[in-house]
Phi, psi and omega in degrees: 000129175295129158328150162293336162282273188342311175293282164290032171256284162339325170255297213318314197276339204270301156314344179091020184117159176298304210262034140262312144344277208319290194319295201317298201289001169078174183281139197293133192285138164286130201290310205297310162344286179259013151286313176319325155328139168280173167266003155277012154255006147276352175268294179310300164302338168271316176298291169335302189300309190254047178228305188290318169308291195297351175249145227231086162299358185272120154231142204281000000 
């Protein structure tokens, strides 16, 4: 598996820069925040996100 530095060095560079990065990914989730989290609605939102990546919303 590629390091995670490689790995966002690679979109950093695909992307136009670190501060375009950024921008695209938003602000970093606060960790205490989200230990407060149950854990199926952190399950229920990563399934939403990577189900929805996979699908095409334009309809013709």
């Amino acid at each position: 598996m590629a390091d995670f530095q490689k790995i966002r060095l690679r979109a950093a560079k695909r992307k136009g820069g670190e501060a375009e990065l950024s921008s695209l990914l938003g602000p970093a989730p606060d960790n205490a925040a989200v230990a407060d989290i149950a854990d199926d609605r952190i399950l229920s939102v990563m399934a939403e996100r990577v189900f929805a990546a996979g699908f095409v919303w334009r309809v013709r």
